[in-house]
N, C-alpha and C positions, 0 to 999 in steps of 0.2 A: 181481170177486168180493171177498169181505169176508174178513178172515183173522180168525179169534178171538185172545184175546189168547197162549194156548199150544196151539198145536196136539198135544198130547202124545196123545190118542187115535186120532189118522189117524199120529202117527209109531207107535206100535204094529201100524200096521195095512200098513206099507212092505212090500215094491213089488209089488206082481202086475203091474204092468203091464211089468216089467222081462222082457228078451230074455234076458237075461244070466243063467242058470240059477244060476252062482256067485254073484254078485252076491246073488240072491232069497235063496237059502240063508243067506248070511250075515247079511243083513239080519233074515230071519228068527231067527235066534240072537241077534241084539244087540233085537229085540223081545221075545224069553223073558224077555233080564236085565232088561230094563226092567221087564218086566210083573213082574218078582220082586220090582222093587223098592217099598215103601212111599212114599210121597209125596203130599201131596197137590195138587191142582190146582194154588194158585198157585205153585208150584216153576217155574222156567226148566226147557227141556230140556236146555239146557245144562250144567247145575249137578245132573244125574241123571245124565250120561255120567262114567265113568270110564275113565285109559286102560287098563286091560285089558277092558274091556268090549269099546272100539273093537277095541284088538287083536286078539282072539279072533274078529270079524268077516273078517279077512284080505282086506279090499280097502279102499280109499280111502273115505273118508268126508269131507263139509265140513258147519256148520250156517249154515245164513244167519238175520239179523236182519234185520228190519223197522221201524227207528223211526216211520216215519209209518203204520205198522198195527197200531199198541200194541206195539210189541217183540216180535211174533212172531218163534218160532222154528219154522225146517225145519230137516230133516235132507233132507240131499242124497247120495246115491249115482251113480257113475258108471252111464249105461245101454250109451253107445258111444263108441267112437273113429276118426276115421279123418283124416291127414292135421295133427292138433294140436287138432283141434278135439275137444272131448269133450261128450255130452252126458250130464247129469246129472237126476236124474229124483226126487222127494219124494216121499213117501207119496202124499199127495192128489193126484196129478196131475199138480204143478205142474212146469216143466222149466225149465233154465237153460243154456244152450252157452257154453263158454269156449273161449277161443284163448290157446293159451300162458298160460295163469291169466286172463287180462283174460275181464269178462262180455260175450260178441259178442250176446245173445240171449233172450229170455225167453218162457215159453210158460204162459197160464193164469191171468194175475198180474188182468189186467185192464187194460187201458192199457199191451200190453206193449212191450218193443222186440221188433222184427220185426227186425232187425238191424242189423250195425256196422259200418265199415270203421276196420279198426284195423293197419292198415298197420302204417303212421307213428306208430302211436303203440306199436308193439310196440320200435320203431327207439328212441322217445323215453324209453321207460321202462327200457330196458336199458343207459340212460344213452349212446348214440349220439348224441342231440339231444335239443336245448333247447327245440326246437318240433314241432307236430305239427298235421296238420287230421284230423278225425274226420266220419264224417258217421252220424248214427241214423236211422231208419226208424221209422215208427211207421200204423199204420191212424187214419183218420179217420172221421167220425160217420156214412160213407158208403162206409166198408169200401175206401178209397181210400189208395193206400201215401203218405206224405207225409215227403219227407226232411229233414234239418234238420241241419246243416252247421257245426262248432264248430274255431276256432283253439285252441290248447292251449299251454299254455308249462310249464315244467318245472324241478322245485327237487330236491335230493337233498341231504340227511340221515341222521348216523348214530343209532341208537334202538336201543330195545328193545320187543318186543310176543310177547303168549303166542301161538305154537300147536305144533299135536301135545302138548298138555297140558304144554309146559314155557317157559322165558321163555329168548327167544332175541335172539341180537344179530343187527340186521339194519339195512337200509338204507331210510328211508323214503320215497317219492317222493310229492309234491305235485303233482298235473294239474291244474291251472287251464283250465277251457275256458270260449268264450264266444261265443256265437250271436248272431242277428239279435235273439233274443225270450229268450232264458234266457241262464244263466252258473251255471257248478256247477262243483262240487269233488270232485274225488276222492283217494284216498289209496290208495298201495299198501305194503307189508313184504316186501320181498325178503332172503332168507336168502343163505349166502354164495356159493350155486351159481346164485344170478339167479334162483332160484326166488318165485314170489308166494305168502305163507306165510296172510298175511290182507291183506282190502281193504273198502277204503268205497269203492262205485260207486253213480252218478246211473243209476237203470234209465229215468224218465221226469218227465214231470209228475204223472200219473196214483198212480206208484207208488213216488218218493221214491226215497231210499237205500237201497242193501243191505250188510249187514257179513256177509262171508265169513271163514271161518276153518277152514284145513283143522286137520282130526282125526287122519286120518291116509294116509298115501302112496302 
């Protein structure tokens, strides 16, 4: 599917499709402030969230970026949990599953990951190891699951990067991985509890990087 360049009218429109009765509720409240506010199209949604907006919400919130889809912005709420894994659910549709903050998953996007094994690399990124193998999942032109298999190496870093609306000290780790056919880069911010605060993840070919940024906890 095609993302436009601000989704700001399907994030007004968040989540019916959610289970999560609280969830809905709130989502719905942080759609009133929106829709109170004045702005026009080309505004980010980003740059329209305020944190007591979020606040008042009383559940977790993240937005994700799309550079290879003009900078689109989602708003992502949690729908379930079970086991570490959560899944996270957009206005329009679209859905996302993480493990332990890393993206294991993508649903809707077009060319999505169908899934991850992030073992090793859960191991590598909490600074346990230096290395790590990953393997993604992806459908083929024939609705065939086709895997694809990446070495990973690992750098850490002390930074700083914004989220929950304020600039925090954290740790940044560099994933270098590299397949038979690609090599890609991601980036993650872990705060001081080993938490993943924001991240630039490789979702595919299809559908480029995503920039994560939790709202709120």
């Amino acid at each position: 599917m095609k993302f436009p360049a601000f989704l700001l009218a399907a994030t007004l429109a968040l989540t019916a499709c959610s289970s999560d009765s609280e969830t809905s509720r709130a989502v719905d409240m942080l759609r009133g402030m929106l829709a109170a506010k004045r702005a026009g199209p080309q505004l980010a949604l980003r740059d329209r969230l305020t944190p007591d907006m979020v606040a008042q919400t009383g559940t977790p919130l993240q937005i994700a970026s799309f550079a290879q889809r003009a900078g689109a912005q989602i708003l992502f709420a949690p729908e379930t949990q079970n086991r570490g894994y959560v899944s996270w659910r957009s206005p329009t549709g679209e859905s996302i599953v993480t493990l332990g903050g890393l993206l294991q998953a993508t649903r809707g996007m077009g060319g999505d990951l169908m899934s991850a094994d992030l073992a090793d690399v859960q191991v590598a990124v909490s600074g346990q190891a230096r290395r790590a193998e990953r393997v993604h999942r992806y459908l083929d032109g024939e609705n065939h699951i086709v895997a694809m298999a990446f070495v990973c190496d690992y750098a850490r870093t002390p930074d700083q990067t914004t989220a929950y609306f304020r600039t925090l000290a954290v740790t940044r780790v560099t994933e270098t991985c590299t397949g038979l056919n690609d090599r890609f880069e991601n980036r993650y911010w872990l705060d001081g509890a080993g938490r993943i605060v924001r991240s630039v993840e490789w979702i595919g070919p299809a559908v480029g990087w995503v920039e994560r940024e939790q709202l709120a906890r």
